[in-house]
N, CA, C and O atoms as CSV, one atom per row, in Angstrom:
chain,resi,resn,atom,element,x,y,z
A,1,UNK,N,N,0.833,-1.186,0.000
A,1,UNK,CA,C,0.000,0.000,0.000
A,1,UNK,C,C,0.871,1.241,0.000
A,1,UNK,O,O,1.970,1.253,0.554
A,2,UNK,N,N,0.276,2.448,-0.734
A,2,UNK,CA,C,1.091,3.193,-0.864
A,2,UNK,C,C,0.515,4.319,0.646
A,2,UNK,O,O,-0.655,4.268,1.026
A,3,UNK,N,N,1.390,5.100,1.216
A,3,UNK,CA,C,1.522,6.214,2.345
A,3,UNK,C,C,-0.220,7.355,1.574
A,3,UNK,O,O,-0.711,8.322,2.155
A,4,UNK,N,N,-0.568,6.937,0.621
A,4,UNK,CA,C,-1.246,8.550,0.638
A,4,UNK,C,C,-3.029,6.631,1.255
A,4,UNK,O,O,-3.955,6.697,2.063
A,5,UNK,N,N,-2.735,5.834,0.642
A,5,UNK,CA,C,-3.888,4.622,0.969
A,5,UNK,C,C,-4.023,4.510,2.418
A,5,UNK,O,O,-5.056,4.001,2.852
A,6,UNK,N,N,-2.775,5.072,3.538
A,6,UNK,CA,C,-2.768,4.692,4.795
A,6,UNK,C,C,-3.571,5.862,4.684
A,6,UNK,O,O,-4.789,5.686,4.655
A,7,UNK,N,N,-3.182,6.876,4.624
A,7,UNK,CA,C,-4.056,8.443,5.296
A,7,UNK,C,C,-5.611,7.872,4.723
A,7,UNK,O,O,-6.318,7.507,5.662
A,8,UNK,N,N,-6.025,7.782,3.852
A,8,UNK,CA,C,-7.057,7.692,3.347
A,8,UNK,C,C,-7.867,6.355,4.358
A,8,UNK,O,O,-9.065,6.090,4.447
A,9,UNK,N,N,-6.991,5.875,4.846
A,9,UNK,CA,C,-8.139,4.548,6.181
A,9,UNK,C,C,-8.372,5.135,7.543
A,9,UNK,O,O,-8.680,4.499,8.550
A,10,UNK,N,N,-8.203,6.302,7.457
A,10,UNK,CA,C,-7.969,7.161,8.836
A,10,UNK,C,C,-7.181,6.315,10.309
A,10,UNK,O,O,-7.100,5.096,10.466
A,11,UNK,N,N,-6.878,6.960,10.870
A,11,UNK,CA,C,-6.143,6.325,12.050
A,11,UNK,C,C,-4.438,6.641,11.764
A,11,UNK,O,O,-4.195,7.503,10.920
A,12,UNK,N,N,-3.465,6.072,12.337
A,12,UNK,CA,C,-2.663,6.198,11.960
A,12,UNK,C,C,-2.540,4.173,12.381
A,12,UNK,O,O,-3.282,3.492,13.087
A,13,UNK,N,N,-1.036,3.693,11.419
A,13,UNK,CA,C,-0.711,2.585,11.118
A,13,UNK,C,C,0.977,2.488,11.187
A,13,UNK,O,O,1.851,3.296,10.873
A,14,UNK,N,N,1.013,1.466,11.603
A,14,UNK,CA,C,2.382,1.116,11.339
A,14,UNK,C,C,2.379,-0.512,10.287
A,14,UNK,O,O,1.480,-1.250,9.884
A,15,UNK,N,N,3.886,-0.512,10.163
A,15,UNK,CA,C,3.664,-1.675,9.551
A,15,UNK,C,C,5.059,-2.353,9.999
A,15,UNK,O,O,6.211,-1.933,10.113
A,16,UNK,N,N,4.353,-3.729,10.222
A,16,UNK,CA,C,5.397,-4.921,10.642
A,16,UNK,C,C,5.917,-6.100,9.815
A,16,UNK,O,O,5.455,-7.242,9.809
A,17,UNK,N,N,6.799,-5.699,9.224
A,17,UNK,CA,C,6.814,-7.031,8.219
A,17,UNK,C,C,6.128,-6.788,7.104
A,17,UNK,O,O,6.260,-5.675,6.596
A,18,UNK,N,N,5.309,-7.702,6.522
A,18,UNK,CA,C,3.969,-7.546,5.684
A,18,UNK,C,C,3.007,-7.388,5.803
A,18,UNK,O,O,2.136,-7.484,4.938
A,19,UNK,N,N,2.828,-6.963,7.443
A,19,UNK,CA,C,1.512,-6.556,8.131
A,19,UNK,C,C,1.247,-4.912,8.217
A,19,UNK,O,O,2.134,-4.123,8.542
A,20,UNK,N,N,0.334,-4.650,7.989
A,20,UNK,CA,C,0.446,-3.207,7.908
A,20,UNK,C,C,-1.215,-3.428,9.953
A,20,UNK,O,O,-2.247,-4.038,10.231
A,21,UNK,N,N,-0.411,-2.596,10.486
A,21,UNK,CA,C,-1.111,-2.888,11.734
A,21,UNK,C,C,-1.876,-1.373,12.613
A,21,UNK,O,O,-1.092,-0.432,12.734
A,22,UNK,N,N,-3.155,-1.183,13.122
A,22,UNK,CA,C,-3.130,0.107,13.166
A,22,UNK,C,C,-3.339,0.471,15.026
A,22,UNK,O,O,-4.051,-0.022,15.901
A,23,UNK,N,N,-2.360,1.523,15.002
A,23,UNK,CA,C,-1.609,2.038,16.065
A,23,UNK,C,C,-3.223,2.090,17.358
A,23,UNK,O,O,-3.749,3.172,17.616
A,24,UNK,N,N,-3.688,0.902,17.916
A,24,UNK,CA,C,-4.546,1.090,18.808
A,24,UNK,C,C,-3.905,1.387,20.307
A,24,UNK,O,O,-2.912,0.891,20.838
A,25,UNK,N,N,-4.872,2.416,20.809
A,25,UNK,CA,C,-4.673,2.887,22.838
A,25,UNK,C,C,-5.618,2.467,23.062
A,25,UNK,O,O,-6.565,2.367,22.282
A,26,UNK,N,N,-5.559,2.036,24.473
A,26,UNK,CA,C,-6.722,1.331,25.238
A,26,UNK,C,C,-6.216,2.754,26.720
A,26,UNK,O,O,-5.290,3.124,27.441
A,27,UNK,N,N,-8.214,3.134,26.215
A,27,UNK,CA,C,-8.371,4.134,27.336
A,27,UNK,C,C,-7.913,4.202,28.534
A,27,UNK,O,O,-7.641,3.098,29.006
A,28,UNK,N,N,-7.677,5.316,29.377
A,28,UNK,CA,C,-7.676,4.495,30.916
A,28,UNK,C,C,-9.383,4.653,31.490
A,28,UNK,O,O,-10.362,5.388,31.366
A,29,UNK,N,N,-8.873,3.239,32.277
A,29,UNK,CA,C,-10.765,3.532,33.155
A,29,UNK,C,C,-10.988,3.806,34.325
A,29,UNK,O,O,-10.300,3.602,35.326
A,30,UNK,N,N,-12.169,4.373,34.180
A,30,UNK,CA,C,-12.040,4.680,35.552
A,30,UNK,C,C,-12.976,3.743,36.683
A,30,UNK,O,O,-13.968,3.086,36.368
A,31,UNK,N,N,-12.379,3.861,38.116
A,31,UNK,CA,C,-12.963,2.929,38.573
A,31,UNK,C,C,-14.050,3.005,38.648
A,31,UNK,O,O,-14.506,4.146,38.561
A,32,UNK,N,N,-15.210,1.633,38.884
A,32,UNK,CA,C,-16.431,1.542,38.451
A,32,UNK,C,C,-17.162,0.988,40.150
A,32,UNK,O,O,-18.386,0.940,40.267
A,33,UNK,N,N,-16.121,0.564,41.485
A,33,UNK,CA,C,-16.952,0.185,41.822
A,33,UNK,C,C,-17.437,-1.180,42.272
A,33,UNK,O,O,-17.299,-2.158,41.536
A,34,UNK,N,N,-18.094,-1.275,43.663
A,34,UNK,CA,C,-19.008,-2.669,43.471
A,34,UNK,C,C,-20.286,-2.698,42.614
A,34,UNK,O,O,-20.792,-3.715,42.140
A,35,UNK,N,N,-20.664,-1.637,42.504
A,35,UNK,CA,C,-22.240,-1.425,41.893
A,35,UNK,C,C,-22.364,-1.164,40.623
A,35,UNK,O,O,-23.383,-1.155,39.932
A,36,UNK,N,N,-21.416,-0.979,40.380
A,36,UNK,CA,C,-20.840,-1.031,38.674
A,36,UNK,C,C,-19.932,-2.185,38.151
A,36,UNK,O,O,-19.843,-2.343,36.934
A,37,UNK,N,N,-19.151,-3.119,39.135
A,37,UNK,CA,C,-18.901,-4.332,38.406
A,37,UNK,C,C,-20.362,-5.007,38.594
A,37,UNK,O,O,-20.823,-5.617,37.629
A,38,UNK,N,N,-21.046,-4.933,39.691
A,38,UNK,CA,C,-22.619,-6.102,39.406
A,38,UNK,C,C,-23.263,-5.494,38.343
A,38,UNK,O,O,-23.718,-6.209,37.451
A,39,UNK,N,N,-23.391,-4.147,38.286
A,39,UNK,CA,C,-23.942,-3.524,36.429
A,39,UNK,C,C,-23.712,-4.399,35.475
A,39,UNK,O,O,-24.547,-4.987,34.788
A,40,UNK,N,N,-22.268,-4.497,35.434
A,40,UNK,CA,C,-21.181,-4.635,34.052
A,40,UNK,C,C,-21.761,-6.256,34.070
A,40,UNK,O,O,-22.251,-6.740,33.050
A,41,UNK,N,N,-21.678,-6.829,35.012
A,41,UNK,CA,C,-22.056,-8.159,34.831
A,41,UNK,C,C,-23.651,-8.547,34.345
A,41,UNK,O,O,-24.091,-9.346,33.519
A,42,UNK,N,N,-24.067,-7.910,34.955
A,42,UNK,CA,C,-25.449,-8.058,34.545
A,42,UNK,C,C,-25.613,-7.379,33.163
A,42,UNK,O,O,-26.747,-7.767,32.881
A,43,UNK,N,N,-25.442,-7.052,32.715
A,43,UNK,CA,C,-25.742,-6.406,31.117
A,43,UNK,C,C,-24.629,-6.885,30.054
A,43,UNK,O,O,-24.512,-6.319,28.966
A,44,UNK,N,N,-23.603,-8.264,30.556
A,44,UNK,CA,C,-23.046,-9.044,29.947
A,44,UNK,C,C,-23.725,-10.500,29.816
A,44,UNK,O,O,-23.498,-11.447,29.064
A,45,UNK,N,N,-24.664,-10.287,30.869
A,45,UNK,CA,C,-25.151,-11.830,31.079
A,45,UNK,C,C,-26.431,-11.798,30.536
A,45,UNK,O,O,-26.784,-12.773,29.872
A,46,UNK,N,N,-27.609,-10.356,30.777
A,46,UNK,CA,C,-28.436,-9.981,30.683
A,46,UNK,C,C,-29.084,-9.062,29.416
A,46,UNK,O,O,-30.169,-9.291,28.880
A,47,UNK,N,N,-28.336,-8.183,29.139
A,47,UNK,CA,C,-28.176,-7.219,28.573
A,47,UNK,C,C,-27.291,-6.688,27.252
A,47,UNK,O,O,-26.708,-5.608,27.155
A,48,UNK,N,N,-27.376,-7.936,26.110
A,48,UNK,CA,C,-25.828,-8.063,25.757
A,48,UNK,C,C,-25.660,-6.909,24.751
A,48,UNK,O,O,-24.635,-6.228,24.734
A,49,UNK,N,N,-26.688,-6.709,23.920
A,49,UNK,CA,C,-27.374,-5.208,22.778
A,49,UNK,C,C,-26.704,-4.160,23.621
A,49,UNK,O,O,-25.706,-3.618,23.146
A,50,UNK,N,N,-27.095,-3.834,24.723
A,50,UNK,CA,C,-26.941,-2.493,25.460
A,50,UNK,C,C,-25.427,-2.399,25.831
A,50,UNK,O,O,-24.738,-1.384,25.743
A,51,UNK,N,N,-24.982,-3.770,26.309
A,51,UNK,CA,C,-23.626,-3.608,26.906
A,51,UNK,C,C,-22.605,-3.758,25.328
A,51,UNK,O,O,-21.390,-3.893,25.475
A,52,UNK,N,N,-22.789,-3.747,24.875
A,52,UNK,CA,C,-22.322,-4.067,23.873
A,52,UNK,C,C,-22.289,-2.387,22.364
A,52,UNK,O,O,-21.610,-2.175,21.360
A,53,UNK,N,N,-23.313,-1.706,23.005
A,53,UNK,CA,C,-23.362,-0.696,22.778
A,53,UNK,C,C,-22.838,0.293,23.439
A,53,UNK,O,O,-22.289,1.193,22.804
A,54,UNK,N,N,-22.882,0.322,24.474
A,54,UNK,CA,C,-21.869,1.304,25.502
A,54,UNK,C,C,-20.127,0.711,25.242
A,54,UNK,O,O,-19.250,1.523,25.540
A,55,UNK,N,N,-19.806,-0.283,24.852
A,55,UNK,CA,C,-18.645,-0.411,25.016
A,55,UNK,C,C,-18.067,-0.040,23.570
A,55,UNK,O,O,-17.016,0.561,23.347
A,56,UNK,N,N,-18.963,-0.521,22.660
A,56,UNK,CA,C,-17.938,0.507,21.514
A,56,UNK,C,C,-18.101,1.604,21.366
A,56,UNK,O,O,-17.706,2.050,20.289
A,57,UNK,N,N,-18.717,2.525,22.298
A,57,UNK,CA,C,-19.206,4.209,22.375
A,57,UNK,C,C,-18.364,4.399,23.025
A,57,UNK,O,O,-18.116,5.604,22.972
A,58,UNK,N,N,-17.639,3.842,23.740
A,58,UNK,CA,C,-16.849,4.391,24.400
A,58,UNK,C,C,-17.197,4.723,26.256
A,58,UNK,O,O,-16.367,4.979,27.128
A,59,UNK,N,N,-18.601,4.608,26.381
A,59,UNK,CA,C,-19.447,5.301,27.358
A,59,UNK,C,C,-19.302,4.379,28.416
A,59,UNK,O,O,-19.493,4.803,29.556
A,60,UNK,N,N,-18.984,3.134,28.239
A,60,UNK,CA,C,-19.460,1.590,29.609
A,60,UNK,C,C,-18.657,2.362,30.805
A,60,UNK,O,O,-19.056,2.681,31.925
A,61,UNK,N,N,-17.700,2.504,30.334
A,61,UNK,CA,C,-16.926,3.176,31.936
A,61,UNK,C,C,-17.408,4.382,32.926
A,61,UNK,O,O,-17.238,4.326,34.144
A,62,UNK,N,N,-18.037,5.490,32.251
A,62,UNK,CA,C,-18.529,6.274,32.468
A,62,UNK,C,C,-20.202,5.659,33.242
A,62,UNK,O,O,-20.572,5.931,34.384
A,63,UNK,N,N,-20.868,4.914,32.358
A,63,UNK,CA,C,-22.159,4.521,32.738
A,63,UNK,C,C,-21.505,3.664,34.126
A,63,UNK,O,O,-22.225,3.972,35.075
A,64,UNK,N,N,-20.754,3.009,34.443
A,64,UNK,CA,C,-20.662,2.357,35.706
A,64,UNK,C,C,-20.196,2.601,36.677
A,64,UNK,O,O,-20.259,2.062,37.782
A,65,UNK,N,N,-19.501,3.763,36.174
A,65,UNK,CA,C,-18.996,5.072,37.452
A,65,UNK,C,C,-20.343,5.768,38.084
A,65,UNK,O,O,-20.609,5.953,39.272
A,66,UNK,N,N,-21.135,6.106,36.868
A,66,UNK,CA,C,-22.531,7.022,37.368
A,66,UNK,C,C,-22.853,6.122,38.533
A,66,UNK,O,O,-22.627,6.353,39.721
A,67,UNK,N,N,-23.675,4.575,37.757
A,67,UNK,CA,C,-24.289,4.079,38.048
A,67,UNK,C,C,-23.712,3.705,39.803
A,67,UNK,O,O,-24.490,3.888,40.739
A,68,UNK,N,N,-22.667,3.320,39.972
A,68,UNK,CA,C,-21.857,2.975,41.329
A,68,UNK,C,C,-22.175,4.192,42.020
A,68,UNK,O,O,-22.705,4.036,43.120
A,69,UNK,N,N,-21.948,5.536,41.578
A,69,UNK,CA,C,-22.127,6.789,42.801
A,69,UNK,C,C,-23.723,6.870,42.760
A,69,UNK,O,O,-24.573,6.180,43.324
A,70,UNK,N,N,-23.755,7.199,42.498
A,70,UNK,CA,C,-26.026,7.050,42.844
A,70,UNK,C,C,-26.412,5.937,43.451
A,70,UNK,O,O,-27.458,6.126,44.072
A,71,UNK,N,N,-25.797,4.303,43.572
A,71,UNK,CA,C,-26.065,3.239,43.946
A,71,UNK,C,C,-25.379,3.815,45.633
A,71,UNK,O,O,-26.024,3.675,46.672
A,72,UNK,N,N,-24.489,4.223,45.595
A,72,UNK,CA,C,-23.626,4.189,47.197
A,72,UNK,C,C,-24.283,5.105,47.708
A,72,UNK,O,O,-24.555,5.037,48.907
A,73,UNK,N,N,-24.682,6.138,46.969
A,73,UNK,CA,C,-25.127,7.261,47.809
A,73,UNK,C,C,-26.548,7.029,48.680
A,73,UNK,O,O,-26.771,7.301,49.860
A,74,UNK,N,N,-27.740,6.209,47.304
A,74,UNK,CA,C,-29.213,5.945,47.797
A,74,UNK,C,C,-28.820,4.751,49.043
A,74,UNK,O,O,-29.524,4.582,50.038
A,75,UNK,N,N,-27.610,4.018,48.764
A,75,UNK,CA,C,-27.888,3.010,49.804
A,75,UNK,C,C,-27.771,3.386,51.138
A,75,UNK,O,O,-28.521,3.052,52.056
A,76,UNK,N,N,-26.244,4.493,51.226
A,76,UNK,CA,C,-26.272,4.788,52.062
A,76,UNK,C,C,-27.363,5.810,52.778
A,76,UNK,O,O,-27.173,5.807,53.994
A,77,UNK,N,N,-28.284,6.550,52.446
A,77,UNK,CA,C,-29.134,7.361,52.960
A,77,UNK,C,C,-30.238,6.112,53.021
A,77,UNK,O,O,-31.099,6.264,53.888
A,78,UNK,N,N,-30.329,4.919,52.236
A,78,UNK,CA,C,-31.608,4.138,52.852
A,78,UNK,C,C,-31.326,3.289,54.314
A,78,UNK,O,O,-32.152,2.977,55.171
A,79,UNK,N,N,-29.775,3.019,54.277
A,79,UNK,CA,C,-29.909,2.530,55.384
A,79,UNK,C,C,-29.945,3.253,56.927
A,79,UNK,O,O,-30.136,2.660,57.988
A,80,UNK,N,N,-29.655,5.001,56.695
A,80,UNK,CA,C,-29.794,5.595,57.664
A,80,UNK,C,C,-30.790,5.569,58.172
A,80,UNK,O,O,-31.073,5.437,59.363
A,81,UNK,N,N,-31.981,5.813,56.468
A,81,UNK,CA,C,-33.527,6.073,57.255
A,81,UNK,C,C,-34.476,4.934,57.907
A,81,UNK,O,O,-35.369,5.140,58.728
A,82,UNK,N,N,-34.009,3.434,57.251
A,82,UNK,CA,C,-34.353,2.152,57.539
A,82,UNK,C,C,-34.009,2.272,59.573
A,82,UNK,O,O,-34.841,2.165,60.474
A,83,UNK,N,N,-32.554,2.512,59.676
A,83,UNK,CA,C,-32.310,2.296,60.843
A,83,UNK,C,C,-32.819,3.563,61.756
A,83,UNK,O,O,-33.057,3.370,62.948
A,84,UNK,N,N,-32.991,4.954,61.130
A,84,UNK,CA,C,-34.186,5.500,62.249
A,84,UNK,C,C,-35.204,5.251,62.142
A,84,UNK,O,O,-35.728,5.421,63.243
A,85,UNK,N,N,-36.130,4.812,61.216
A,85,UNK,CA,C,-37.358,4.130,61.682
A,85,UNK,C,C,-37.639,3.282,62.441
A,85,UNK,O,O,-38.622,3.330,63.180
A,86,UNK,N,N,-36.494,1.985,62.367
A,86,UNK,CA,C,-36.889,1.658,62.955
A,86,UNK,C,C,-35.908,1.202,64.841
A,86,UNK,O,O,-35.465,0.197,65.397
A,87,UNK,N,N,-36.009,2.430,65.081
A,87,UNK,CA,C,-35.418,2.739,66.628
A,87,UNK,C,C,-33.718,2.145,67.038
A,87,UNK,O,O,-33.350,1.719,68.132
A,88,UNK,N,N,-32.828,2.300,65.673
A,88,UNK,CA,C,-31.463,1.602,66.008
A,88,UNK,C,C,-30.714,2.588,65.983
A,88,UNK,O,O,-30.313,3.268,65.038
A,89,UNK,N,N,-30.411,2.689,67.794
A,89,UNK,CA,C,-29.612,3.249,67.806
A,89,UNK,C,C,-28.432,3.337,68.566
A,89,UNK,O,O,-28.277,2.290,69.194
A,90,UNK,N,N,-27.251,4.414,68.833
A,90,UNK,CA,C,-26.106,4.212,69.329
A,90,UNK,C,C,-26.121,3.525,70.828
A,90,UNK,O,O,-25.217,2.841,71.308
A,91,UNK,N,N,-27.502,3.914,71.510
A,91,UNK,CA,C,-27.438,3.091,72.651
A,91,UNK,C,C,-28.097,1.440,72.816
A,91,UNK,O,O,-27.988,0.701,73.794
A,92,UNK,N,N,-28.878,1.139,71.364
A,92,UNK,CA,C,-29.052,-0.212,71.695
A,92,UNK,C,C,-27.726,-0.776,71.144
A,92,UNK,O,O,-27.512,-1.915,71.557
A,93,UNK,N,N,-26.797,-0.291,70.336
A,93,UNK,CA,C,-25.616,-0.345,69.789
A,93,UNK,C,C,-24.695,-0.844,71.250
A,93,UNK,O,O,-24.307,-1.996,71.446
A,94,UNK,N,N,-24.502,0.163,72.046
A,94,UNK,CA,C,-23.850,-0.111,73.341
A,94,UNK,C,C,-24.360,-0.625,74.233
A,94,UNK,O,O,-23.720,-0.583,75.284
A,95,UNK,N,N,-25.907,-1.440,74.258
A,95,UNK,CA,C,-26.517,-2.346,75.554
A,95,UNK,C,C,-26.684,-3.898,74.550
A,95,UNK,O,O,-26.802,-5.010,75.064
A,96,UNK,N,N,-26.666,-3.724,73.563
A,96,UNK,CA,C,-27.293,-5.044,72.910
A,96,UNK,C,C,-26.598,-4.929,71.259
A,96,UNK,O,O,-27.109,-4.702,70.163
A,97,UNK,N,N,-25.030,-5.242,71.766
A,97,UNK,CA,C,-24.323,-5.434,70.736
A,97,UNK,C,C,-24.840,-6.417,69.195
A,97,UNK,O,O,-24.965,-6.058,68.024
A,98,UNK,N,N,-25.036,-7.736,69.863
A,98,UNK,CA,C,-25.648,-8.473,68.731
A,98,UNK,C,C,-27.303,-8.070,67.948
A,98,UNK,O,O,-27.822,-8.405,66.883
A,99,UNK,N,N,-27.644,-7.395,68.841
A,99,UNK,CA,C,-29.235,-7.455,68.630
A,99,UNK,C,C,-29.063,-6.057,67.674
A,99,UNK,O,O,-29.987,-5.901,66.876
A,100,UNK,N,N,-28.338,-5.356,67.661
A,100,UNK,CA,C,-27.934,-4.143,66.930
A,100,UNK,C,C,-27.236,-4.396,65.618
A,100,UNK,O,O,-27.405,-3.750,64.584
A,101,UNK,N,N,-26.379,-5.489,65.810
A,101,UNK,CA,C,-25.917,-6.226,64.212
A,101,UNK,C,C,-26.953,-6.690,63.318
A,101,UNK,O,O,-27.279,-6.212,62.232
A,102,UNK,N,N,-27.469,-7.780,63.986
A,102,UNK,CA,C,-29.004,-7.694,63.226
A,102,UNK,C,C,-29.616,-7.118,62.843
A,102,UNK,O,O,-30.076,-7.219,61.706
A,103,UNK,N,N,-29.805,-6.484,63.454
A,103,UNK,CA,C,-30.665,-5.255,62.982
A,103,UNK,C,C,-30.588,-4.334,61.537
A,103,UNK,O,O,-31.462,-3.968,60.751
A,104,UNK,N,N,-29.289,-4.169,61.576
A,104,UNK,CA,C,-28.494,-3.352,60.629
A,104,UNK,C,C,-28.356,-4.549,60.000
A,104,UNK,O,O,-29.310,-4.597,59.223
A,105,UNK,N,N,-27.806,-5.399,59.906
A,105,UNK,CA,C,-27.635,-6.118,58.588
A,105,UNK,C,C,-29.205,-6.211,57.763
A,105,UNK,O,O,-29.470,-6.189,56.561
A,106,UNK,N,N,-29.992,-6.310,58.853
A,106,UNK,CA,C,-31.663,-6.299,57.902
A,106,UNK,C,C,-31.731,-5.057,57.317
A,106,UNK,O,O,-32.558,-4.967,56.410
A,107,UNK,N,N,-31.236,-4.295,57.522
A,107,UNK,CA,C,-31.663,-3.088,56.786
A,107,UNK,C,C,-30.238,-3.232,55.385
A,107,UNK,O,O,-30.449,-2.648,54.322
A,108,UNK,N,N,-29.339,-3.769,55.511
A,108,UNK,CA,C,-28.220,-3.958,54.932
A,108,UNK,C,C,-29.146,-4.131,53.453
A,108,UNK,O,O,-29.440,-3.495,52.441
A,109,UNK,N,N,-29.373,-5.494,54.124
A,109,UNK,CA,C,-29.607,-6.454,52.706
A,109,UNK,C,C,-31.626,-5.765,52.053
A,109,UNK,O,O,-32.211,-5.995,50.994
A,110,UNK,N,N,-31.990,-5.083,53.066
A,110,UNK,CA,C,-32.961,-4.505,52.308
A,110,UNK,C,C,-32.955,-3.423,51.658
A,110,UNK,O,O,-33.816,-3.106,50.838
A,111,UNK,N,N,-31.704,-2.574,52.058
A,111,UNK,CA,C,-31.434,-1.869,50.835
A,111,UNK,C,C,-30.493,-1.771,49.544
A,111,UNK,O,O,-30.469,-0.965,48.615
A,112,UNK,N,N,-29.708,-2.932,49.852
A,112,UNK,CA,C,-29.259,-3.985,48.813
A,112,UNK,C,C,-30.306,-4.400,47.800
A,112,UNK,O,O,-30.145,-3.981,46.653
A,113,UNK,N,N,-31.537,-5.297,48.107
A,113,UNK,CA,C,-32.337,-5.508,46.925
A,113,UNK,C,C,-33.019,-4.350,46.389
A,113,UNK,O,O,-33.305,-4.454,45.196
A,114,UNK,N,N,-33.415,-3.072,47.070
A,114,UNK,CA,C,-33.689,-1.893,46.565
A,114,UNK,C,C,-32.965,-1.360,45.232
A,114,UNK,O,O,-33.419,-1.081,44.122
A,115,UNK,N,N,-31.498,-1.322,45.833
A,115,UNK,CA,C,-30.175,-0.793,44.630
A,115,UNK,C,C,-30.555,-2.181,43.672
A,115,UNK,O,O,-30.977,-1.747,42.600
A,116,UNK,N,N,-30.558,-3.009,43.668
A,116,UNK,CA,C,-30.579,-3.889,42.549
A,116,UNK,C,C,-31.968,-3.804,41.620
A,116,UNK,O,O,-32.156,-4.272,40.497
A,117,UNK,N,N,-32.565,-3.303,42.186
A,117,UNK,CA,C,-33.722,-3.321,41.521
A,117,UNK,C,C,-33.876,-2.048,40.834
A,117,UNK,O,O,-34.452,-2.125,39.748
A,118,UNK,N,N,-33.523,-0.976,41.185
A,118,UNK,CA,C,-33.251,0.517,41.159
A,118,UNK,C,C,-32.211,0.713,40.136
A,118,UNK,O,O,-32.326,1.645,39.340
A,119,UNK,N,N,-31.264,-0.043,40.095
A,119,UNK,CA,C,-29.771,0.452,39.650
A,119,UNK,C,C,-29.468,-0.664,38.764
A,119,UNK,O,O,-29.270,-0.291,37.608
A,120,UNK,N,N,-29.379,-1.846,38.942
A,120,UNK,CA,C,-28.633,-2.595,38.720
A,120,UNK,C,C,-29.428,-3.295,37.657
A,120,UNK,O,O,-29.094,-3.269,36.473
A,121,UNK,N,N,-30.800,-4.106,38.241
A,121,UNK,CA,C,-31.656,-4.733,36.918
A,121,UNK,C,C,-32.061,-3.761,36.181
A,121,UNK,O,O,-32.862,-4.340,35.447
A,122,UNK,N,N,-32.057,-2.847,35.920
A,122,UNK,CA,C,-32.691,-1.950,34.998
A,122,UNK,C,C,-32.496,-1.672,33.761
A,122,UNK,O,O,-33.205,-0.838,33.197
C-alpha cells in the first residue's frame, strides 16, 4: 500500500513485516466500583445489545462510574432512614451489641435488593 492509501483509512498505522497494523490505545478507566462491576455483569449476562453498545461508544466506563455513585449514595441514605425508623440506635448499639448487628444487617440487605432493583436490573 502506498503512504497517501494509509491516510485515506484514517487512524494512523504502522507496519510490521507484511503486516500493515493500526496504532490502537486502550483508554484508561475509571474505577467503576461494586455497583458497577454487578452492572457490568449483569448487562453481559443480561443485557448483551446495550452492553455491547456502551462499550464501543466508548461510554461503559462512564455509565458504571454514574451508576456505582447514585447506587452508594441511595444506599447509604436508605440505610440511615431504615435504621431511624426503625429505633437503632447508638445506645441499643452499646446495651445489645448483637441485637444491633441484626438489625443493621436487615436493613443492609434490604437496601441492597432496593439498589438492585433501582440500579442494577434496569
Amino acid at each position: 500500500m502506498e503512504k497517501s492509501t494509509f491516510e485515506q483509512m484514517g487512524g494512523t498505522y504502522r507496519q510490521e513485516g507484511d503486516y500493515i497494523l493500526p496504532n490502537l490505545t486502550v483508554s484508561e478507566s475509571v474505577p467503576v466500583g461494586v455497583w458497577g462491576q454487578r452492572r457490568r455483569q449483569y448487562l453481559q449476562k443480561h443485557r448483551k445489545a446495550l452492553y455491547n453498545a456502551l462499550l464501543l461508544s466508548g461510554k461503559l466506563d462512564s455509565h458504571l462510574a454514574d451508576t456505582n455513585q447514585q447506587a452508594e449514595n441511595m444506599f447509604s441514605q436508605l440505610v440511615k432512614q431504615m435504621a431511624t425508623q426503625e429505633g437503632i440506635t447508638e445506645q441499643l448499639k452499646a446495651e445489645n451489641q448483637v441485637a444491633w448487628v441484626g438489625l443493621m444487617n436487615n436493613c443492609k440487605a434490604r437496601a441492597e435488593e432496593i439498589i438492585f432493583a433501582d440500579f442494577i436490573y434496569r
